[in-house]
ZAMARGU-4260 file (C-alpha; in steps of 0.2 Angstrom, whole numbers, plus 5000, padded with zeros to 4 digits):
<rodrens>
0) 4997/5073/5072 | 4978/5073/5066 | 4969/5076/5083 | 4958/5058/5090 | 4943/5069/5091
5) 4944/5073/5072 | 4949/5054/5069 | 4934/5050/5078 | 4924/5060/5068 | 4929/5054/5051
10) 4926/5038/5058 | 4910/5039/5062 | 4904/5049/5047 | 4909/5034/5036 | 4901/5016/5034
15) 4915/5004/5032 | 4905/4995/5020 | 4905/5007/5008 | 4921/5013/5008 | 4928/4992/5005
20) 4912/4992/4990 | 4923/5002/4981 | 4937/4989/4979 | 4926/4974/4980 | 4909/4966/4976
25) 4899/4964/4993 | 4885/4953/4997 | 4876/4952/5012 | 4874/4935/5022 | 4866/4932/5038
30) 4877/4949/5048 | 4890/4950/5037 | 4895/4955/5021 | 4906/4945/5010 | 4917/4947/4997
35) 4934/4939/4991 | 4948/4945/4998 | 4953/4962/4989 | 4971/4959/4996 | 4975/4942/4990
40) 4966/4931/4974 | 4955/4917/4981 | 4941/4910/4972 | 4929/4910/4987 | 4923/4925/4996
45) 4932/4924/5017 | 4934/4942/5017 | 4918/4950/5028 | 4913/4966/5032 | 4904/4969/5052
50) 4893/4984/5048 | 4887/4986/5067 | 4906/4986/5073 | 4912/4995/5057 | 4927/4981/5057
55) 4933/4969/5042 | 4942/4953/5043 | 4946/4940/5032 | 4948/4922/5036 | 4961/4920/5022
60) 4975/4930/5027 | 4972/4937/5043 | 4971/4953/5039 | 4957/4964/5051 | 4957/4981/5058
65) 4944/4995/5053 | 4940/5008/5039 | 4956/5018/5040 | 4967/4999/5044 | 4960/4996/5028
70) 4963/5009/5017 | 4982/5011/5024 | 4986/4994/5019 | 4975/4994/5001 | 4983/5010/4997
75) 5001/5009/5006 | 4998/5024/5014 | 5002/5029/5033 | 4989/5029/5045 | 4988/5049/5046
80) 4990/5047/5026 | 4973/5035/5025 | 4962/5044/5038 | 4964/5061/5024 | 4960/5047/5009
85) 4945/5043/5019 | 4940/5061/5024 | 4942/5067/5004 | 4932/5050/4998 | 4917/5055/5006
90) 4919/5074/5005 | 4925/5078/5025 | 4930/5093/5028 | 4949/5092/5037 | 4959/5108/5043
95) 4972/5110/5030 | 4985/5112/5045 | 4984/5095/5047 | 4983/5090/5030 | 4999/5101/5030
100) 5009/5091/5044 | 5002/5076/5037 | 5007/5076/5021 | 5019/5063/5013 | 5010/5062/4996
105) 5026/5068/4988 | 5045/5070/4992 | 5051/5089/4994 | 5061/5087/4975 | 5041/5079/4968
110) 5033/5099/4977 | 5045/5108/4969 | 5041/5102/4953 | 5022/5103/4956 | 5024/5119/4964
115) 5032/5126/4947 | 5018/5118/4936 | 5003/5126/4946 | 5013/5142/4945 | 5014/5138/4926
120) 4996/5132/4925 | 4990/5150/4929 | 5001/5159/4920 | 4997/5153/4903 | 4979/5154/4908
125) 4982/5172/4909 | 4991/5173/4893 | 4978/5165/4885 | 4963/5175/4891 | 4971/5192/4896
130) 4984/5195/4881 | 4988/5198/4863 | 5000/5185/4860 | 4987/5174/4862 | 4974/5181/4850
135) 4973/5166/4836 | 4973/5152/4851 | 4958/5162/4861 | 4949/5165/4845 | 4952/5146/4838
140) 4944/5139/4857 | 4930/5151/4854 | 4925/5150/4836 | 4930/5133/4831 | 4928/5124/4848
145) 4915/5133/4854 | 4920/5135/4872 | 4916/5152/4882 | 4928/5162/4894 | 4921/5152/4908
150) 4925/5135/4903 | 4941/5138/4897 | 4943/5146/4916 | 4935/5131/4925 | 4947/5118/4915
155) 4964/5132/4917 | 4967/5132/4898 | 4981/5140/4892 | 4995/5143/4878 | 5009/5146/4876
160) 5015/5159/4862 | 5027/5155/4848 | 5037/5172/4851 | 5036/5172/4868 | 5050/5163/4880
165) 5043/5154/4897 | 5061/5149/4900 | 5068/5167/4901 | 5053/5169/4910 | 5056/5159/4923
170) 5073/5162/4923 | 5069/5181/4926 | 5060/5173/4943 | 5074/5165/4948 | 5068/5145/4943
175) 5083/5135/4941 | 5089/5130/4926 | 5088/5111/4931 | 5071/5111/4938 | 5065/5119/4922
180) 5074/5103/4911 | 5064/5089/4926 | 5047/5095/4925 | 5049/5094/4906 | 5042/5112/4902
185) 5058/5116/4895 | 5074/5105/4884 | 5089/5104/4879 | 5097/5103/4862 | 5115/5095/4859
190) 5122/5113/4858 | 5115/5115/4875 | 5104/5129/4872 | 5087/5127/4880 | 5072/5128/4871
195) 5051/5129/4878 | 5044/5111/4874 | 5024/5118/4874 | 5028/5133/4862 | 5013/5139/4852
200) 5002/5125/4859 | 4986/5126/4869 | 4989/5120/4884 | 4979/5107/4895 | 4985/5103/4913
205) 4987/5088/4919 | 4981/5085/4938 | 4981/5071/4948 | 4965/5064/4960 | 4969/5078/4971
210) 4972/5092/4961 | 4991/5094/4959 | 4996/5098/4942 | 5006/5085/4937 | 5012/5090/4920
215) 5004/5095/4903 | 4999/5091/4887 | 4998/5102/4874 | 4989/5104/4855 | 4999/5113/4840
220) 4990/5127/4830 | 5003/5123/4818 | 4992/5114/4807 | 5010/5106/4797 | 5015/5099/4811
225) 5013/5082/4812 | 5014/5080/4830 | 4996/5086/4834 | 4995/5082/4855 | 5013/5080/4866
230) 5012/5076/4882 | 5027/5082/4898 | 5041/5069/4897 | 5038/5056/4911 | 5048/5062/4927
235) 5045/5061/4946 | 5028/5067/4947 | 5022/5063/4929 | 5016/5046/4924 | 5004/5046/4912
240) 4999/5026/4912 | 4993/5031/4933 | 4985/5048/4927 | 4966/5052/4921 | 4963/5068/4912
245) 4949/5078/4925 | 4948/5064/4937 | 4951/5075/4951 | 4932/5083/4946 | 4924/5068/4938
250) 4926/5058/4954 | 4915/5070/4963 | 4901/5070/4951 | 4903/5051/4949 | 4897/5048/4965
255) 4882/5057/4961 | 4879/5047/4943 | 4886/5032/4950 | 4895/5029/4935 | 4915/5037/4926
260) 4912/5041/4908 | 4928/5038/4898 | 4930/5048/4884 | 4946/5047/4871 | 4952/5068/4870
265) 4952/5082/4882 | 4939/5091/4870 | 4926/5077/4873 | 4929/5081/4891 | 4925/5099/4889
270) 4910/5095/4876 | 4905/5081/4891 | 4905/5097/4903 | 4895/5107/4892 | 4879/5098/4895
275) 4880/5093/4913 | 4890/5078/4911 | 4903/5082/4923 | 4911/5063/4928 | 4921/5064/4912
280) 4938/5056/4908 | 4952/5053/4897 | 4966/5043/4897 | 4982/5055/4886 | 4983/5044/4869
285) 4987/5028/4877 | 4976/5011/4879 | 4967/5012/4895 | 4979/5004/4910 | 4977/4993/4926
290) 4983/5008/4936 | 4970/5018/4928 | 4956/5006/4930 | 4959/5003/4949 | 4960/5022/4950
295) 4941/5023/4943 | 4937/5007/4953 | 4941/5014/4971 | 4928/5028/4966 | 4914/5019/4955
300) 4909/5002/4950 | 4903/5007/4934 | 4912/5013/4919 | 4905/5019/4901 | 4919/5018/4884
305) 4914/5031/4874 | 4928/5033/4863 | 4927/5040/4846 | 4915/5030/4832 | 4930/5028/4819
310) 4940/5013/4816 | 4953/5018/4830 | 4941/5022/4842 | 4931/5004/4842 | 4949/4996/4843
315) 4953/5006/4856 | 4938/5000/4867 | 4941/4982/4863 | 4958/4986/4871 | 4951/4993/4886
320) 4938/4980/4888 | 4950/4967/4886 | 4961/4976/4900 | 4945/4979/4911 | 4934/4966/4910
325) 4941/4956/4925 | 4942/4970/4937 | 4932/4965/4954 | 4918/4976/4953 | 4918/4986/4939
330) 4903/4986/4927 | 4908/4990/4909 | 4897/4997/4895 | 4901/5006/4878 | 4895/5022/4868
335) 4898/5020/4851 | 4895/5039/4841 | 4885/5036/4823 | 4894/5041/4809 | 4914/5037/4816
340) 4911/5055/4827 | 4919/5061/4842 | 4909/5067/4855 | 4912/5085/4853 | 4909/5082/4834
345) 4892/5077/4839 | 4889/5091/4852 | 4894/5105/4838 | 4882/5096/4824 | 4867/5092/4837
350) 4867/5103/4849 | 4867/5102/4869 | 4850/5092/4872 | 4856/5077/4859 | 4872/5078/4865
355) 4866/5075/4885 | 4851/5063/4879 | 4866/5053/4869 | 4875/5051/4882 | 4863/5046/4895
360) 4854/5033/4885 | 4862/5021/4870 | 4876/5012/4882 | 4878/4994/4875 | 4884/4982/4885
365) 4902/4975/4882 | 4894/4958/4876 | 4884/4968/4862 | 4900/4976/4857 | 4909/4961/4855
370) 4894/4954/4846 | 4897/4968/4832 | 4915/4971/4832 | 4922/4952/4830 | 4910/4953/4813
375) 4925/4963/4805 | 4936/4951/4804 | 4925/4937/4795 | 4916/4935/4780 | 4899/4931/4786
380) 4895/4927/4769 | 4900/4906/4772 | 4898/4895/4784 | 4918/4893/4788 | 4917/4912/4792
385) 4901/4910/4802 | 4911/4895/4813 | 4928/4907/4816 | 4913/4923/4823 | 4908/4912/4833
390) 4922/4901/4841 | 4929/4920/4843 | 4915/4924/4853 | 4911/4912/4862 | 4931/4913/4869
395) 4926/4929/4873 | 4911/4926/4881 | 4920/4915/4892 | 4931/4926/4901 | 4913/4937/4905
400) 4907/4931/4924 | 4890/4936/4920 | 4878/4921/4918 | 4862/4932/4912 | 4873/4943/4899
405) 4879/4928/4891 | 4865/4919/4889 | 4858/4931/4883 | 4871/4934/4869 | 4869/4915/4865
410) 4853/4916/4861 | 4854/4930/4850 | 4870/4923/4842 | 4859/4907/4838 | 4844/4918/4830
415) 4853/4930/4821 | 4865/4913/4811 | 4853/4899/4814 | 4865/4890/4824 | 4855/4877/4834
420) 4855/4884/4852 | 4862/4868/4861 | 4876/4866/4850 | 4880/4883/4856 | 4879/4879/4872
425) 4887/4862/4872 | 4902/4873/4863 | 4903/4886/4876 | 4902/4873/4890 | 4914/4861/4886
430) 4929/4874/4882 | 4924/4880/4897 | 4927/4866/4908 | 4945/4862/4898 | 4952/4874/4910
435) 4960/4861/4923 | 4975/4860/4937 | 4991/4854/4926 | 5007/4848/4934 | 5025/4850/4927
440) 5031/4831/4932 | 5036/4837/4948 | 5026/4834/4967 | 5017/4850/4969 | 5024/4862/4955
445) 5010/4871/4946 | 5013/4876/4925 | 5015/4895/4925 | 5000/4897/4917 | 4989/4906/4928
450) 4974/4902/4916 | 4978/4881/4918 | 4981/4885/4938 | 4966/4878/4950 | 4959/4894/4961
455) 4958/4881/4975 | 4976/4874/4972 | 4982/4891/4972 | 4976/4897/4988 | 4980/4880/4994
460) 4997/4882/4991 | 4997/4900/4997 | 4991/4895/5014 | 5004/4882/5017 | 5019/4894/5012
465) 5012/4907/5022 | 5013/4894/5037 | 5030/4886/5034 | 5037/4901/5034 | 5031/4906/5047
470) 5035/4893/5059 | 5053/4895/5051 | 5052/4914/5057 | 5043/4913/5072 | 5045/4901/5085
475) 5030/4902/5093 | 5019/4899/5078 | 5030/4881/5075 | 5024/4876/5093 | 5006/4880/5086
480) 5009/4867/5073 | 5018/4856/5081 | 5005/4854/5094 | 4990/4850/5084 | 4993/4828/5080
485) 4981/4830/5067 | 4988/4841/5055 | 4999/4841/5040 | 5006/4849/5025 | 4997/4843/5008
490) 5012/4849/4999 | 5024/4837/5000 | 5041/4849/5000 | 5034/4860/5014 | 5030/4843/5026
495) 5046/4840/5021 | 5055/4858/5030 | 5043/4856/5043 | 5051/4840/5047 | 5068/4850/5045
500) 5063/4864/5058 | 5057/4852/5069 | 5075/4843/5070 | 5082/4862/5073 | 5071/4867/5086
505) 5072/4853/5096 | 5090/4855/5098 | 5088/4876/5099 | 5073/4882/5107 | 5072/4899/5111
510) 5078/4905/5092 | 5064/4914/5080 | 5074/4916/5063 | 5081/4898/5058 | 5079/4903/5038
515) 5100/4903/5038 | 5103/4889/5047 | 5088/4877/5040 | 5099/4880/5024 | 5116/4877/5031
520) 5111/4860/5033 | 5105/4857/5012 | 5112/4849/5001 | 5115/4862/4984 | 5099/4855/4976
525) 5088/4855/4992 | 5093/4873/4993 | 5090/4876/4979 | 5072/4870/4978 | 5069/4876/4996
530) 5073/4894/4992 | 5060/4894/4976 | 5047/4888/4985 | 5046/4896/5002 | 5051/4912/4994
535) 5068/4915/5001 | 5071/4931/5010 | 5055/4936/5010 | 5047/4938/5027 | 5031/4946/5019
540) 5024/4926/5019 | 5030/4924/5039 | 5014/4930/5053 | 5015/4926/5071 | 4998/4929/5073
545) 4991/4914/5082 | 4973/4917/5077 | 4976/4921/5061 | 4987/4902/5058 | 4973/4895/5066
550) 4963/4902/5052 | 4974/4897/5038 | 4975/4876/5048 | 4954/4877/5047 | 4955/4884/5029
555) 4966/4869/5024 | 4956/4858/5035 | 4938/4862/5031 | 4933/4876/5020 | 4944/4872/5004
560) 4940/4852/5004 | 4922/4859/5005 | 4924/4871/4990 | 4933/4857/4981 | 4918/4847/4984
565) 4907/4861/4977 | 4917/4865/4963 | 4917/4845/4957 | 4899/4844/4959 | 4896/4862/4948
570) 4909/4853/4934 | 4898/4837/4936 | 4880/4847/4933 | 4886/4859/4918 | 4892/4839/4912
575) 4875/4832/4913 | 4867/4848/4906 | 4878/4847/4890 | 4871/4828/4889 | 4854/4834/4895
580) 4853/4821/4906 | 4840/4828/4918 | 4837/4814/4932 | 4858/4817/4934 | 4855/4836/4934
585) 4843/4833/4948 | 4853/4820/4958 | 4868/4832/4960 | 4858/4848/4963 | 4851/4840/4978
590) 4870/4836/4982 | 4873/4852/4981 | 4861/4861/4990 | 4866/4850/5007 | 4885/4852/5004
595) 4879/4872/5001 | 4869/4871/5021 | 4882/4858/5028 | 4897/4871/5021 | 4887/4885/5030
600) 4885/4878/5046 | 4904/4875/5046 | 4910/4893/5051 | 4926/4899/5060 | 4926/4910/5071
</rodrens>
């Protein structure tokens, strides 16, 4: 058990606020700050942060407590678990006893494995710095790469010699065969002979955000063989889609930059490290992933690209934008090197000072990128070229929540082509506003198409599970609803069980649970129907928390009709702008400006 005291501690060196910044946008309004709900999707923000009581709450789905209640449940870890998240986030100092007793990271079978690629880690290093065996690899990162014995220290580089046998090695210490084969330092052919993976590879370890080596990835000398980088096989510790090359470093110096600078090899890292640029990444030779980007978002809300200048380097930032550029939060921008260079390429032609100065001033933002690299699939030499660049553009723009930036791009698109600017616009706006609720011909049952699905409608529909499930599970919440004469469910299935658990608990008061015996009563079809849409079995929708159904009733009864309300009248003002109808434009923004005041003194508490 981590001592109160020490809790107390971590506590109060923390400001809640900053700790939620990292997985949300905050704004401040009156003595709160607001964001959407980092736990659920909503489209307007009910999720609020109380800086002078250091507690969150969200008026959504319930949830509250404070920074360690929020972390725990963001990152599905224990309490004792979230309280040394918190301490390592903001560099407090804890008693390793106690991150000892506390740990719960990793099973005992996940250690052992960690355990032997630590004590692999530093054994190659040695071989590499400290012996003969390891003479062409040391000389190659010397000459050709130009690292010093210090660097290749601080990043535990290491080899692995082609006449040298780890496995008899760590057969000689005793390390069972089968542990060897699960870490993937070692293999097995048909025969059943068992052969080094990493053999007369440069050796890169892969750590984790805490430091654990995880696994490896190694870089032939061999220059015939065709497989230039090989990563460990994915096994219990080693996944390579959830794991960032030098995170567990670059997430130190990011707070001081404020930013994570992406980078596509290891040796771009290092050439990064060089010349001060110590908040360095890479992904291990695969498209930037949601795992990865969340990892980057929990510690930065700012990301740079800078992959290599080559043709596979600007694809791969297009994949990673188009993987990123929704993320709550996160600000992307891209590096492009002149001349289809790497950035170690650039650092060995110009030197530290370019290098650093490159770095640290030519970001683009990902609207200018998209400007220049949708050119490459058009002939821009005729105007039905000209109209496909631009469509394609403007589809992009449209999925960029960033008003200014694509304005901005607009313009620009209309002086570098001549397009008029209102076409443009008009263009842009209309395609925009194509996005609407859809139904399938049933009451109440929403396309699966979650870009044709109303934000609103969503969370609407959310809300009502949430409470009819509830009163299904718990009997007090049923008595909640039951009570108030003046509500009802919108969706007309759920009125339609709520009339069903009425009938039950009339009969049988005194029972939580009727989930079984409500469906007793169906006929095949109804149960059928009634499964799919309260989610069967699944008591994750089901909360007896009285205050917090009393939430969802005013969010059903006030704040969503008045969002609605809102959202009709933006659709009607971006109308009349695209007809430049000015007196309308005026009408509806004095409309909106009193539904905006008259939304704002309708608060819950």
């Amino acid at each position: 058990m981590i001592p109160k005291e020490i809790i107390d501690k971590i506590r109060q060196s923390v400001n809640i606020v900053d700790a939620v910044s990292k997985y949300a946008e905050l704004k401040k309004r009156g003595k709160y700050y607001w964001c959407l709900c980092p736990f659920e999707p909503e489209n307007t923000p009910s999720f609020t942060v109380d800086e002078v009581n250091q507690r969150y709450r969200c008026y959504s789905c319930g949830r509250n407590g404070n920074v360690f209640d929020f972390i725990a449940e963001k990152e599905h870890l224990s309490f004792p678990q979230s309280v040394l998240r918190v301490a390592d986030d903001f560099g407090i100092k804890v008693d390793e006893k106690y991150r000892r007793e506390s740990s719960g990271r990793y099973n005992e079978s996940q250690k052992q494995i960690i355990q032997l690629n630590k004590m692999v880690s530093e054994l190659l290093n040695h071989l590499l710095l400290n012996t003969d065996l390891s003479k062409e690899a040391l000389r190659y990162l010397l000459a050709k790469r130009h690292l010093d014995r210090d660097t290749i220290s601080d990043f535990q580089l290491g080899f692995l010699p082609k006449n040298w046998s780890l496995h008899d090695f760590l057969n000689s210490k005793n390390i069972d065969s089968q542990l060897q084969l699960e870490s993937g330092l070692v293999s097995q052919y048909d025969d059943g002979s068992i052969h080094d993976v990493f053999s007369n590879r440069i050796i890169f370890p892969i750590k984790d955000e805490y430091g654990n080596v995880m696994g490896f990835s190694g870089r032939t000398l061999d220059p015939n063989n065709s497989a230039k980088y090989i990563n460990s096989k994915e096994n219990a510790v080693f996944k390579k889609s959830k794991i960032l090359y030098h995170f567990d470093l670059a997430k130190q110096a990011a707070k001081v930059s404020g930013r994570f600078l992406l980078l596509e090899g290891y040796f771009d890292v290092i050439a990064a490290h060089k010349v001060g640029v110590d908040y360095g990444i890479a992904s291990m030779g695969t498209s930037l992933t949601k795992d990865q980007l969340s990892l980057i978002t929990k510690n930065s809300s700012q990301l740079t690209i800078a992959y290599d200048g080559d043709s596979a380097g600007q694809h791969a930032i297009w994949r990673a934008i188009n993987e990123g550029y929704d993320i709550p939060g996160l600000k992307i921008n891209v590096l492009t090197f002149p001349g289809g260079q790497d950035p170690d390429e650039y650092l060995q032609e110009n030197g530290n000072e370019s290098l650093e100065s490159f770095l640290n001033n030519n970001s683009i933002s990902i609207n200018d990128f998209a400007f220049e690299y949708l050119k490459k699939d058009h002939n821009l030499s005729s105007t039905s070229g000209i109209a496909a660049y631009t469509e394609e553009l403007l589809d992009f723009l449209r999925k960029i929540n960033d008003p200014i930036e694509n304005d901005l791009t607009i313009k620009k698109l209309s002086e570098q082509f001549g397009i008029n600017r209102q076409i443009l616009e008009r263009s842009f706006g209309v395609k925009k506003q194509q996005k609407k609720v859809v139904f399938n011909g049933q009451d109440n049952h929403f396309v699966p198409n979650k870009d044709l699905i109303d934000p609103l409608e969503k969370k609407q529909l959310l809300i009502e599970r949430k409470l009819i499930v509830s009163s299904i599970v718990f009997e007090s919440v049923f008595n909640l609803l039951n009570k108030k004469t003046d509500f009802s469910f919108l969706n007309k299935n759920f009125q339609l069980y709520f009339f069903f658990v009425k009938g039950y608990r009339s009969e049988h008061p005194g029972v939580d649970n009727i989930f079984n015996e409500i469906v007793s009563e169906m006929s095949a079809s109804e149960k059928k129907d009634f499964i799919e849409q309260t989610q069967y079995g699944n008591n994750f929708y089901a909360t007896n928390n009285l205050q917090a159904i009393n939430d969802y009733i005013w969010q059903l009864q006030v704040r969503i009709p008045f969002d609605k309300k809102i959202n009709d009248i933006k659709a009607a003002i971006q109308q009349a702008i695209n007809l430049n109808q000015s007196d309308q434009i005026q009408r509806l923004n004095v409309q909106l400006a009193n539904l905006m005041k008259e939304k704002a003194e309708n608060t819950y508490e």
